[in-house]
C-alpha positions as CSV (number, residue, x, y, z in Angstrom):
1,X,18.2,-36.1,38.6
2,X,15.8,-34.5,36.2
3,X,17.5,-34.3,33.0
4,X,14.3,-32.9,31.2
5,X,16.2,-29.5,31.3
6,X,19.6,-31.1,29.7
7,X,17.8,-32.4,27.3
8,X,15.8,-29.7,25.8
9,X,18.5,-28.0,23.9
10,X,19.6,-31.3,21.7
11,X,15.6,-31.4,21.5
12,X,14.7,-27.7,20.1
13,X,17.8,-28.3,17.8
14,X,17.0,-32.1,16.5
15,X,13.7,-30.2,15.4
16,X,15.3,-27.5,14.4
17,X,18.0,-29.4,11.9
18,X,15.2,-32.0,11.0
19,X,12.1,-29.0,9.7
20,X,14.8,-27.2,8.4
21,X,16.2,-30.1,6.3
22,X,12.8,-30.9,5.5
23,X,11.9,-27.2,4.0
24,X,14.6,-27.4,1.9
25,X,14.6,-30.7,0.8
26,X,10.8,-29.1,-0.4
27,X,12.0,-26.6,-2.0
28,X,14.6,-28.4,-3.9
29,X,11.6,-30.3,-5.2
30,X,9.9,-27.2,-7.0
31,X,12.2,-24.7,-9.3
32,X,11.4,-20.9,-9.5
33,X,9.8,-20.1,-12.7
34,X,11.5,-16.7,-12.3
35,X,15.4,-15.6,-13.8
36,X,16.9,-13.7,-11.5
37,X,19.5,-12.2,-14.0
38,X,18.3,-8.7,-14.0
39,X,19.3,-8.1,-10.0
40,X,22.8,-8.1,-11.2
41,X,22.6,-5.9,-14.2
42,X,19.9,-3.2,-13.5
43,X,21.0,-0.5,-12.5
44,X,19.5,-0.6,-8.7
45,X,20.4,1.8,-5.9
46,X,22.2,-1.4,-3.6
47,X,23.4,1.4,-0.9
48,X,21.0,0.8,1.4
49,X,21.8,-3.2,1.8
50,X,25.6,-2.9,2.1
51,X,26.7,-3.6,5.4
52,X,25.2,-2.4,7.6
53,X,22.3,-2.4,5.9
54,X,20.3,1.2,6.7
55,X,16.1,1.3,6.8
56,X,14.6,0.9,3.8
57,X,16.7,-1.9,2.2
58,X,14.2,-4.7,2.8
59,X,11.7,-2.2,1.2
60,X,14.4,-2.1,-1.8
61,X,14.8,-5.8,-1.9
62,X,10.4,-6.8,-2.2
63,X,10.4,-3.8,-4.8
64,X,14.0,-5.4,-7.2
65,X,11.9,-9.0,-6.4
66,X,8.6,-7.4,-7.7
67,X,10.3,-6.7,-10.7
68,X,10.4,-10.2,-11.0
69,X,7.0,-11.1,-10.2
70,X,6.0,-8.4,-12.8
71,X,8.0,-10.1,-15.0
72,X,6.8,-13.4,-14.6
73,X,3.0,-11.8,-14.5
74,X,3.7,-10.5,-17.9
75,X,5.0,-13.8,-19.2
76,X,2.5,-16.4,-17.5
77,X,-0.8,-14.3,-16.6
78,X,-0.5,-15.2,-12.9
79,X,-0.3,-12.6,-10.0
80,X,2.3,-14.1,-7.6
81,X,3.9,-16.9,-6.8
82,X,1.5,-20.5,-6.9
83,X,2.6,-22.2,-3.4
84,X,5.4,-21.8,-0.5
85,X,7.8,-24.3,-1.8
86,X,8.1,-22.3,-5.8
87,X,8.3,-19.0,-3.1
88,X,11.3,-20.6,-1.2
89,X,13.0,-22.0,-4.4
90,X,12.6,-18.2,-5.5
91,X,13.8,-16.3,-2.3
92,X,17.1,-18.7,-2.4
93,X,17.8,-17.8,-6.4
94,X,16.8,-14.3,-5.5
95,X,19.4,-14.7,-2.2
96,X,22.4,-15.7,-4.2
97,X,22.3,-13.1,-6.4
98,X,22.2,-10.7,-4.2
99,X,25.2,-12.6,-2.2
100,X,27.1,-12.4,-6.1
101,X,26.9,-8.3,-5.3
102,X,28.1,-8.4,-1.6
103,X,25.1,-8.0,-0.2
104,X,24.4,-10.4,2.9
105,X,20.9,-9.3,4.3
106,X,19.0,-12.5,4.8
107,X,16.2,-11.2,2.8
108,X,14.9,-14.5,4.4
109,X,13.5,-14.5,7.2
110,X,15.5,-11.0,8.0
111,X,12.5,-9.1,5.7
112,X,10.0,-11.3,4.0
113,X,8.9,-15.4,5.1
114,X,8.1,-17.2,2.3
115,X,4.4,-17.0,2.3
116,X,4.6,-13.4,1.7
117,X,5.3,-13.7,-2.1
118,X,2.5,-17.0,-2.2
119,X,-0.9,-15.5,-3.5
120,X,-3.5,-17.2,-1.3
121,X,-7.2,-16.1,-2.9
122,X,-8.5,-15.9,0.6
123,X,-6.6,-12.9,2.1
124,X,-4.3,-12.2,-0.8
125,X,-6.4,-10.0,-3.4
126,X,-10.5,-10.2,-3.9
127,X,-9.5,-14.1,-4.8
128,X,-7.7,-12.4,-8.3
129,X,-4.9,-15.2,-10.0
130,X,-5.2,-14.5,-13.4
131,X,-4.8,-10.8,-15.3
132,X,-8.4,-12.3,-16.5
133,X,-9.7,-12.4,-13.1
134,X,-8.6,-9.1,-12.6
135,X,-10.0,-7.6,-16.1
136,X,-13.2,-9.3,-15.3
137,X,-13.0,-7.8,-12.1
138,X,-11.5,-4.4,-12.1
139,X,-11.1,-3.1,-15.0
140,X,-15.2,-2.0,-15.7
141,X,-14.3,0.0,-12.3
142,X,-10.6,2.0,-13.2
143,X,-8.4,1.0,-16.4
144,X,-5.2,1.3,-15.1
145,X,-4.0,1.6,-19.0
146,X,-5.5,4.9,-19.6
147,X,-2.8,6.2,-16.5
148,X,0.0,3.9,-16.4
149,X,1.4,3.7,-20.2
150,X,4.2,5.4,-21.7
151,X,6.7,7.5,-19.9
152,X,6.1,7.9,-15.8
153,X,9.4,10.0,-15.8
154,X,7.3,12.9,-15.2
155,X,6.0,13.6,-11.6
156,X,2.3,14.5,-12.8
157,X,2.1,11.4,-14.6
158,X,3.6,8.9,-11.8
159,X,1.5,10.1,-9.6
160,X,-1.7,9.6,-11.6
161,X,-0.6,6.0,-12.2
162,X,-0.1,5.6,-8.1
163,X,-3.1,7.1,-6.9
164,X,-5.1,4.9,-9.4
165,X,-3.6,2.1,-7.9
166,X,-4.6,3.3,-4.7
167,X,-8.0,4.5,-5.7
168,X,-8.0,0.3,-6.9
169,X,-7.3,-1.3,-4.0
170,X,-9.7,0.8,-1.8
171,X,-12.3,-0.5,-4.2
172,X,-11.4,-4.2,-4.1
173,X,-11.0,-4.0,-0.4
174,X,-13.7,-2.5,-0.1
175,X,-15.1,-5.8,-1.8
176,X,-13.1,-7.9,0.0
177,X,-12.3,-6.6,3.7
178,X,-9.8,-9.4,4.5
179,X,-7.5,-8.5,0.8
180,X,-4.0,-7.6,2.1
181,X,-2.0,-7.4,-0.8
182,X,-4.6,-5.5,-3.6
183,X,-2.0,-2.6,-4.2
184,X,0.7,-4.7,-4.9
185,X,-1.7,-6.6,-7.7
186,X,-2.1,-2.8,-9.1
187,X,1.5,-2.2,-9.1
188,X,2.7,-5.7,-10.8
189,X,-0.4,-5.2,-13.3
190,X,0.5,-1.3,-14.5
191,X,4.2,-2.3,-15.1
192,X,3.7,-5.8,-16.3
193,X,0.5,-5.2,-18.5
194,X,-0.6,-1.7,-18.6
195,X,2.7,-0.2,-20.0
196,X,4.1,-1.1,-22.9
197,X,7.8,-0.5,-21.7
198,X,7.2,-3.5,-19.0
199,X,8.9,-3.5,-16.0
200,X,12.6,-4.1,-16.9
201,X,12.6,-0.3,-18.2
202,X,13.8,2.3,-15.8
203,X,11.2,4.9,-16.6
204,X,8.7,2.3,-15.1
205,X,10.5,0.5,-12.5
206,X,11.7,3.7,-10.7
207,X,7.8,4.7,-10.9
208,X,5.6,2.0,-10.3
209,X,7.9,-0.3,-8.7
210,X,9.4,2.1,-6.2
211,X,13.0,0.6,-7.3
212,X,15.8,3.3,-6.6
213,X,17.8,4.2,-9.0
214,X,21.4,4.5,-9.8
215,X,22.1,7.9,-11.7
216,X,22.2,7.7,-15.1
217,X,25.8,8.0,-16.2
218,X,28.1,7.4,-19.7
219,X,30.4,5.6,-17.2
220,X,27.9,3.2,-16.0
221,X,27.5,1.8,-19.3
222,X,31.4,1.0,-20.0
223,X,32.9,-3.0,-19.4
224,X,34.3,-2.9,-15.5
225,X,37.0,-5.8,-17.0
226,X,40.1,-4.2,-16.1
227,X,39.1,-2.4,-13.5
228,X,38.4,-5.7,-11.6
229,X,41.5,-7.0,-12.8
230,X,43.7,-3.6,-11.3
231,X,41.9,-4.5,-8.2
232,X,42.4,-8.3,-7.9
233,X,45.9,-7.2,-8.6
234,X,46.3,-4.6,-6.2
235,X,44.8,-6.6,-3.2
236,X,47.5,-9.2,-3.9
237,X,50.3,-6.8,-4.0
238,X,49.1,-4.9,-0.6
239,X,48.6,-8.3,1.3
240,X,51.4,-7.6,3.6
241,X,49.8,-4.6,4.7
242,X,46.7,-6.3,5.4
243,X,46.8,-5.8,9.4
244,X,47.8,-1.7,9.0
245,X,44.9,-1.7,6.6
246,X,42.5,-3.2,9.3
247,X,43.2,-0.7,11.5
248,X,43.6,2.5,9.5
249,X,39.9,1.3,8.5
250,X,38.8,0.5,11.6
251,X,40.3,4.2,13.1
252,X,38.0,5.6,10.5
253,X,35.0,4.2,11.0
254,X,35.5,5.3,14.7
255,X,35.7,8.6,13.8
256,X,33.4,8.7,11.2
257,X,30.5,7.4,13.8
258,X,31.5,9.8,16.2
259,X,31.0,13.2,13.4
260,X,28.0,11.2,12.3
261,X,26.4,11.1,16.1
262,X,27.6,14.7,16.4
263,X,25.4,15.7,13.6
264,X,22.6,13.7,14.1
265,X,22.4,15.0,17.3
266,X,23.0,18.8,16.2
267,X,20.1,17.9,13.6
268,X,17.9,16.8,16.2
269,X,17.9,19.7,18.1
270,X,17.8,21.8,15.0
271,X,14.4,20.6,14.0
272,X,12.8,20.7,17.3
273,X,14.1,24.5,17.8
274,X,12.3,25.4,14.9
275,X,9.0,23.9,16.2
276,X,6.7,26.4,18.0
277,X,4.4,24.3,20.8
278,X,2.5,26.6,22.6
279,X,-0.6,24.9,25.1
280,X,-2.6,23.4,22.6
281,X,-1.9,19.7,24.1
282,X,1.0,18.9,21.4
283,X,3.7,17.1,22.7
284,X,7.3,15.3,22.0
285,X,7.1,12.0,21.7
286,X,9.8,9.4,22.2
287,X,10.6,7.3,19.3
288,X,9.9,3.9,21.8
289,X,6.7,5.2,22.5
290,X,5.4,5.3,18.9
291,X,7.3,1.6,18.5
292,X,5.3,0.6,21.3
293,X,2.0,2.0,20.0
294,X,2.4,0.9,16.1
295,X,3.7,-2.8,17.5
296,X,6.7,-1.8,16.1
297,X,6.2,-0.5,12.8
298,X,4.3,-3.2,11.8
299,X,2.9,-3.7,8.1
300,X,-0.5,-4.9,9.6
301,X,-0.6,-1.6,10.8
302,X,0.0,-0.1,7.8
303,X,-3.1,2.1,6.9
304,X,-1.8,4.5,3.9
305,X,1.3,5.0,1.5
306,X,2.3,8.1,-0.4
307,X,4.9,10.0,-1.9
308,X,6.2,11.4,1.2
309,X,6.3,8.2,3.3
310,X,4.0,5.9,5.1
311,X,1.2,6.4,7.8
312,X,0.4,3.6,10.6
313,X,-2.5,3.1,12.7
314,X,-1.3,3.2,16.1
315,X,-3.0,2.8,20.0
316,X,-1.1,5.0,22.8
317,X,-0.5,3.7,26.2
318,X,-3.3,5.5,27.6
319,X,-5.6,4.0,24.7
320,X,-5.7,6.1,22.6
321,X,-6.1,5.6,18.8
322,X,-4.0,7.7,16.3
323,X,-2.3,7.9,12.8
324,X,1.4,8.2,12.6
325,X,2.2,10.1,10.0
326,X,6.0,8.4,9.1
327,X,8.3,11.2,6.6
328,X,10.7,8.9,4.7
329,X,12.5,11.6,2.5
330,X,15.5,12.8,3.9
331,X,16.5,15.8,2.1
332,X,16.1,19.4,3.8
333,X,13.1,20.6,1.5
334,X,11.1,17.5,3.8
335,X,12.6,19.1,7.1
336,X,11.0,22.7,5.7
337,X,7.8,20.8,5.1
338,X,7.8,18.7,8.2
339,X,8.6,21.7,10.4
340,X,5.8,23.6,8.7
341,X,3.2,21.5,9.3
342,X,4.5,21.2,12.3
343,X,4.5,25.0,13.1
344,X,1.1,25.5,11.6
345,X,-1.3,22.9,12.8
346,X,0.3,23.3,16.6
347,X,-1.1,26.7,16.6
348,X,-4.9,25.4,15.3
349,X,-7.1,24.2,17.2
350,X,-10.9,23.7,15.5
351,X,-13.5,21.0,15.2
352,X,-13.4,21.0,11.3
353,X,-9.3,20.6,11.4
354,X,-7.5,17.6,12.1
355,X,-5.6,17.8,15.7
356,X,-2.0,17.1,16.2
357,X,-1.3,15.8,18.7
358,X,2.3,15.6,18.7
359,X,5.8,15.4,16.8
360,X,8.7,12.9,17.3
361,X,12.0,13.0,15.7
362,X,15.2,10.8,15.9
363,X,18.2,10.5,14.5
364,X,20.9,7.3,15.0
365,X,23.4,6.4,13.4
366,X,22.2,2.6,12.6
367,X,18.6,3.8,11.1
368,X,19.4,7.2,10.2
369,X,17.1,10.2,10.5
370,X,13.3,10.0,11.2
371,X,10.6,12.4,11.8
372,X,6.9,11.8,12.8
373,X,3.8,13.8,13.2
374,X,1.1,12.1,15.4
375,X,-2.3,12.8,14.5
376,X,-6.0,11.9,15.8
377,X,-6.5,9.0,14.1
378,X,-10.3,9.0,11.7
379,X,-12.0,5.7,11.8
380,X,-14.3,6.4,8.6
381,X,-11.3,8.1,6.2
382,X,-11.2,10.0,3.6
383,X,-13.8,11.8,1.7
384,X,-12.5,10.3,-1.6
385,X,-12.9,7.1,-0.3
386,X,-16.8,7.6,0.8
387,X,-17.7,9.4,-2.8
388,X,-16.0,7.6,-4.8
389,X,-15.0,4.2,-4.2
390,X,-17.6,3.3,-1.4
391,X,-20.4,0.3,-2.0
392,X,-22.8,2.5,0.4
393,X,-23.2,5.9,-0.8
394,X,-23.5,9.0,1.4
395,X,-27.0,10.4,2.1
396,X,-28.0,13.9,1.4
397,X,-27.8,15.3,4.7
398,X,-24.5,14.1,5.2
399,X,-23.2,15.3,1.7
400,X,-24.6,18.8,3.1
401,X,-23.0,18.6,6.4
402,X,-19.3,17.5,5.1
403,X,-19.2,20.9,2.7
404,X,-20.5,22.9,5.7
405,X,-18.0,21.6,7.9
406,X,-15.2,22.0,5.3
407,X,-16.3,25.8,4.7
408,X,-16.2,26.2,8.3
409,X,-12.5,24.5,8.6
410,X,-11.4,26.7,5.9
411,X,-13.1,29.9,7.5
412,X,-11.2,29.7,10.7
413,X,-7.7,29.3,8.7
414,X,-8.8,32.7,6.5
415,X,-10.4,34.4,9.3
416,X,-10.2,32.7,12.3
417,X,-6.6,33.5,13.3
418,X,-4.2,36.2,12.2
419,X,-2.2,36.1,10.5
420,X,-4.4,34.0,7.8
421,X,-3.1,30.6,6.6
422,X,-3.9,29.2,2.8
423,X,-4.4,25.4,2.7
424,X,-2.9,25.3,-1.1
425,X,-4.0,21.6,-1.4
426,X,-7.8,21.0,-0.6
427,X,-8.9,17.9,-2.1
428,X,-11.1,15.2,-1.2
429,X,-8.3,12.7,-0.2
430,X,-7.5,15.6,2.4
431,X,-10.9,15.8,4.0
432,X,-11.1,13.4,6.4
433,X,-14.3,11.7,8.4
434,X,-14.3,11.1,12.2
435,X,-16.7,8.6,14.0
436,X,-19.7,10.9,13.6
437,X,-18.8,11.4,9.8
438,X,-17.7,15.4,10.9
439,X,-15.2,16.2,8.0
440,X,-11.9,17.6,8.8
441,X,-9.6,19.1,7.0
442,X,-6.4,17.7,7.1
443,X,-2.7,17.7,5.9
444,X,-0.7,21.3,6.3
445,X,2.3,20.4,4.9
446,X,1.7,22.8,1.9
447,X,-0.2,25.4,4.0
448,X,1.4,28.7,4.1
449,X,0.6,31.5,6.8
450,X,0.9,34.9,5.4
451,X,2.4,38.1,7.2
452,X,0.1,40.5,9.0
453,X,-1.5,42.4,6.5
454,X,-0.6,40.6,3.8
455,X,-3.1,39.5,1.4
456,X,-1.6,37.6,-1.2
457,X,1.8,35.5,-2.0
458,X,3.7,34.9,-5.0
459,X,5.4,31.3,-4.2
460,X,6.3,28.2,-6.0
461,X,3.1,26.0,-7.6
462,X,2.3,23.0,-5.3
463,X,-0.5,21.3,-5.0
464,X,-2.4,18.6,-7.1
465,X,-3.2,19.2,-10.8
466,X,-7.3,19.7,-11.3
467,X,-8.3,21.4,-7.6
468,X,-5.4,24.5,-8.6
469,X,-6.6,27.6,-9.4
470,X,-5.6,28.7,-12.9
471,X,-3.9,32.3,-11.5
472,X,-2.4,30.0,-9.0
473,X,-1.6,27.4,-11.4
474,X,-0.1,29.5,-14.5
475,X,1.7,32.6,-11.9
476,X,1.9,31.1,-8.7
477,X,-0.1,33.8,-7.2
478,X,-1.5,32.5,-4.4
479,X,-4.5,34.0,-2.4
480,X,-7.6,32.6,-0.3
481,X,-9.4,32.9,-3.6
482,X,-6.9,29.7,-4.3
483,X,-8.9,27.7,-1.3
484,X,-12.3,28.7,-2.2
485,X,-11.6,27.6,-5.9
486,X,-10.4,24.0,-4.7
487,X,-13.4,24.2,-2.2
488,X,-15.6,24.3,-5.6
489,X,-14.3,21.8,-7.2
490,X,-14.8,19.5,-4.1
491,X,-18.5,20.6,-3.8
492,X,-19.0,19.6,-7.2
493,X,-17.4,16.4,-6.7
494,X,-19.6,15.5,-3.8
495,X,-22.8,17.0,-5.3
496,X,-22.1,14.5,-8.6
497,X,-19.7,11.6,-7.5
498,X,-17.8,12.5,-10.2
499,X,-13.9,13.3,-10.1
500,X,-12.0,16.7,-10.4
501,X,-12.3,15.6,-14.8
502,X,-15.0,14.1,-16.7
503,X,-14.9,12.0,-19.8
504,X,-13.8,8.8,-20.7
505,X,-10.7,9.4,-22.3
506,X,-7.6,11.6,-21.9
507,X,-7.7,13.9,-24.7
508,X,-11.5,14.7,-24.5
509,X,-11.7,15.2,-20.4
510,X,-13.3,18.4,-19.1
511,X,-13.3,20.4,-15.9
512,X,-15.6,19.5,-13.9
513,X,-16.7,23.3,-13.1
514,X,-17.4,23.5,-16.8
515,X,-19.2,20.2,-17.3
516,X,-21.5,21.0,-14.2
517,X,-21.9,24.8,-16.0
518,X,-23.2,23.3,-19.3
519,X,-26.0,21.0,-17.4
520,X,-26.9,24.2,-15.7
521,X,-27.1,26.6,-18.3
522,X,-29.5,24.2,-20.3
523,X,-31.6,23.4,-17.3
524,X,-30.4,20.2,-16.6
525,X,-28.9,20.8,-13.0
526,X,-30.8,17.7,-11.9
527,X,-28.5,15.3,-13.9
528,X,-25.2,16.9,-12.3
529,X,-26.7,15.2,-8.6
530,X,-25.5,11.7,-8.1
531,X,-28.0,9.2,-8.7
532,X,-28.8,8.2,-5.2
533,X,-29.7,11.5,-4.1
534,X,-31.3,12.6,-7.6
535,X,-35.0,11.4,-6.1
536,X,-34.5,11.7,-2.5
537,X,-32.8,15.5,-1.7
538,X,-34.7,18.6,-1.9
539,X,-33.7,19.7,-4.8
540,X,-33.6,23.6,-4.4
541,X,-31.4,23.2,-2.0
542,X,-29.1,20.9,-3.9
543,X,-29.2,23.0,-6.8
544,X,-28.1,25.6,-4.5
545,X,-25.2,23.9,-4.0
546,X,-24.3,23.3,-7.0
547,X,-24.3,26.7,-8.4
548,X,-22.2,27.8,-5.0
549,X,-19.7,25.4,-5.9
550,X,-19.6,26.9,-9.9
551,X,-19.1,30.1,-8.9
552,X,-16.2,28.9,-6.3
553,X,-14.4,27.2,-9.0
554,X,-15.0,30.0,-11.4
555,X,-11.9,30.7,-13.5
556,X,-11.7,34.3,-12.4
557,X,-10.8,35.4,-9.4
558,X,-12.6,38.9,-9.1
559,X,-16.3,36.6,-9.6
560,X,-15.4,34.0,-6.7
561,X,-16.8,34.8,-3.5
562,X,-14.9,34.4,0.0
563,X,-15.5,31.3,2.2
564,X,-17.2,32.7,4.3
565,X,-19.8,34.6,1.8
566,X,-19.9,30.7,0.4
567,X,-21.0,29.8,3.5
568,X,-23.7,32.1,4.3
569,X,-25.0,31.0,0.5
570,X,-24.7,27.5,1.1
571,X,-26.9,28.1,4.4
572,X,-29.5,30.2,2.5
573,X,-28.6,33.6,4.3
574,X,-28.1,35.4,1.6
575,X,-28.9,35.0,-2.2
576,X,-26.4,33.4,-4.9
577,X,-25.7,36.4,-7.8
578,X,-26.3,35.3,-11.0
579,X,-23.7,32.8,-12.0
580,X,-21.5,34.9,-14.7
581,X,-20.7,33.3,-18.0
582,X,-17.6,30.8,-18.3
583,X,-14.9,31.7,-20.8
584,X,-13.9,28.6,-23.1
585,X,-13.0,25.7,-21.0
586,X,-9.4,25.5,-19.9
587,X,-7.5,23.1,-21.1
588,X,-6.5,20.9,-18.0
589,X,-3.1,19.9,-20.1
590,X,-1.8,23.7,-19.4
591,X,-2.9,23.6,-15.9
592,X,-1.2,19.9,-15.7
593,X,2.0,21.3,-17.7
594,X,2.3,24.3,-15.3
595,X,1.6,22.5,-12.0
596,X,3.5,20.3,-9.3
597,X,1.4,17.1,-8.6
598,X,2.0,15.8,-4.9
599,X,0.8,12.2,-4.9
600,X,-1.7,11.3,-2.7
601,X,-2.8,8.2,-0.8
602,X,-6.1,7.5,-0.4
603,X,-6.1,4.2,1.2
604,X,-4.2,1.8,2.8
605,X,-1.7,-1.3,1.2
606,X,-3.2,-3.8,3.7
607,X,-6.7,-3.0,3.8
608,X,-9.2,-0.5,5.5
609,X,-9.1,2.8,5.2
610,X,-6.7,5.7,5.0
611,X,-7.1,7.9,8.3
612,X,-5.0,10.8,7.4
613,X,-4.2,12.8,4.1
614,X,-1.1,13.7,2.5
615,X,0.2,16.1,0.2
């Protein structure tokens, strides 16, 4: 008898018992350097990783054990943990605390293996160990402390810390194509070193670190002695009813699943009744299919992070390369924004504009609701990635032809459909670059449509602070003047490489309309051009460019042309009037004081480059 077949289960498990044993007998062998204390008594949302635990909790989990590695970076100078066996010893002290709170999930292997927290210098980040490395490194590029001190309470100012984070690991990737872990180096550096609150304060943690937070209550901060001590004695008085107790429990669990898969399935057909799909090639897609395509929501495929959620390169069954555009807040203002981008970009259909090509939404009781929006996926990125952070810099003629086609993309959503729609958030990071380097604009989930007729709105401010127009900005009126003044802005950011504000430090940074203005009104347009199309570029032409993009971003609204005069200007069709005088420059604090900042990805955690905006 062939007993090969008996025999392999004792085998696998002999191995089993024996590698196991061994990795721990390693690990007993090297302590963590890190105290695990503060998972116990920060205040931390745990919600999500009670039983059952819901998506998102082992999301929770690396961001409350980055506060530790923060903490440990602050103290030591080292990013990370040095080998697998200090990372095992730390996941176990990490593991027991969590088990102290009643909350079981396995963060290993469950969520994380224990090379995930190791920093290897081949793939983990540019070869960075030290905060010296990293000064030495990154900081003549972006310094992260100029962003990421004091308060990040305040939604403007988080979300200048993140997207300098982001605009750094584009940059070291960028360096270093094989880096998979260069945002999280950002995010332990601005809370362990850049701010001088450090990572154990809330106003930072709940920023930078992405922890949730508990509400701040007086009640929170009161000793929980006798109220564990009422409930030890309670649960020994009600023993006897233990078994009724089970099942009164039980019977309501029961029900509450049922009213739970009632209304997820009510809200399911809720969102997609709201969503118009006439023949433009959109479709519904089924949750397994986008599984299937993003090899199940893997981190690999990861390719961009923002406020809103996450975005994943994917490959559809027919081949097909796209970006999944995952929306991770749950409230109902993201269901009004999901649905509107939704709405609005089913109904475009233009070479400048980035296609949809379908929607999927879901809703179980297990992993709660989730909603997706399945674009064309951009192989070169975003335009702030190319002007900005890129070792090779764009050529003249394509500079040229990316502000064409964005006029053009902005032309059809003024003119070419009725009734109009206004972008409200034009930006570089929202201009994205196909194969061929065509730009398209991209991200409608601020775009509004107005009623026929109608040619302006008075709605809420959103957008992002520098590429708002001031009457926009300061009254919330909202017209396609707002477009064409965040269209100048992002001429002038092409034309110069230079971001939406110049200057080296906070206090003393200028628009960049009314830096550009100054070179140009003392006949030094030449020095606004970036320096490797300074010698190279006809420089009529460029200078015509330049003074379109002025009087775009020109502070009045009356003296800004339309798009699609812009565009007949920028092709020489017609002449440019004589640029009118500037009033004082505006202070960008007002404009940041008065404005909602979205934050904005503008590349991916893992490496590569983003593929599809966000607001």
């Amino acid at each position: 008898m062939n007993t090969s077949h008996f025999l392999t289960p004792f085998i696998f498990f002999f191995f089993f018992f024996t590698t196991h044993f061994h990795t721990n007998a390693e690990a007993a062998n090297s302590s963590c350097p890190i105290n695990f204390d503060y998972v116990t008594t920060f205040p931390w949302d745990t919600s999500l990783c009670h039983a059952p635990p819901r998506p998102g909790c082992c999301q929770t989990l690396r961001s409350v054990f980055g506060m530790g590695l923060a903490i440990y970076l602050n103290r030591t100078s080292n990013f990370y943990l040095p080998d697998s066996n200090t990372s095992s010893s730390c996941m176990s002290d990490f593991h027991e605390k969590l088990l102290s709170m009643s909350i079981s999930v396995p963060f290993y292997p469950a969520c994380y293996d224990t090379n995930f927290f190791v920093n290897n210098p081949l793939t983990s980040c540019a070869g960075i160990r030290t905060v010296d490395d990293w000064t030495r490194i990154v900081d003549p590029y972006i310094q992260l402390e100029s962003v990421c001190n004091g308060d990040l309470t305040r939604l403007t100012q988080c979300s200048m810390c993140r997207d300098a984070g982001l605009r750094i690991n584009s940059y070291l990737v960028s360096l270093h194509p094989n880096s998979t872990k260069c945002f999280f180096f950002a995010v332990f550096y601005a809370a362990a070193i850049a701010n001088e609150f450090g990572p154990e304060d809330r106003r930072i943690s709940s920023c930078v670190l992405a922890i949730p937070m508990l509400p701040i209550s007086t009640d929170d901060r009161k000793p929980n002695h006798r109220a564990r001590n009422l409930i030890v004695g309670l649960l020994g008085g009600l023993t006897g009813l233990c078994t009724a107790g089970v099942c009164f429990i039980a019977y309501k669990k029961y029900t509450k699943k049922k009213k739970q898969d009632l209304l997820h399935q009510k809200y399911v057909l809720s969102v997609q009744s709201r969503v118009v799909l006439p023949n433009t090639g959109s479709k519904w897609f089924q949750v397994s299919e986008l599984e299937q395509a993003t090899n199940g929501f893997s981190e690999k495929n990861i390719i961009g992070r923002g406020g809103f959620g996450v975005v994943y390169k994917g490959t559809l069954s027919d081949g097909t390369e796209v970006a999944v555009k995952q929306i991770l807040d749950m409230d109902s203002k993201c269901d009004d924004e999901f649905t509107n981008e939704a709405e609005i970009i089913s109904k475009i259909r233009h070479r400048n504009l980035l296609a949809l090509r379908g929607f999927c939404v879901t809703s179980e009781s297990f992993k709660g609701k989730r909603r997706y929006l399945v674009y064309d996926y951009m192989p070169n990125g975003n335009l702030d990635d190319h002007i900005f952070n890129a070792r090779e810099h764009l050529s003249w003629p394509q500079r040229k032809n990316i502000i064409l086609d964005i006029a053009k993309g902005l032309g059809y959503l003024h003119y070419g459909i009725k009734p109009s729609i206004f972008h409200r958030d034009i930006k570089s990071t929202n201009i994205l670059l196909d194969s061929e380097m065509k730009a398209r604009v991209a991200d409608f989930g601020l775009a509004k449509q107005t009623s026929e007729g109608q040619s302006h709105l008075t709605t809420r401010v959103a957008g992002t602070y520098g590429y708002l127009a001031p009457e926009y900005a300061l009254y919330g009126q909202l017209t396609e003047k707002s477009d064409v003044y965040s269209f100048g802005i992002v001429i002038l950011e092409i034309m110069s490489g230079r971001r939406v504000l110049v200057g080296s430090s906070e206090p003393s940074k200028i628009l960049i309309t009314d830096w550009a203005w100054e070179l140009v009104k003392s006949g030094r347009v030449e020095e606004i051009f970036h320096g490797s199309i300074r010698d190279v570029g006809p420089k009529a032409v460029m200078e015509r460019f330049v003074r379109v993009g002025i009087l775009c971003a020109h502070v009045m609204v009356g003296l800004r042309p339309t798009v699609a005069d812009a565009l007949k200007m920028l092709e020489g069709d017609v002449d440019i009037p004589r640029l009118p005088d500037r009033p004082l420059p505006l202070s960008h604090e007002i404009l940041q004081e008065t404005s909602f900042t979205y934050s904005t990805f503008t590349s991916q955690e893992s490496g590569g480059k983003s593929s599809i905006g966000s607001s």
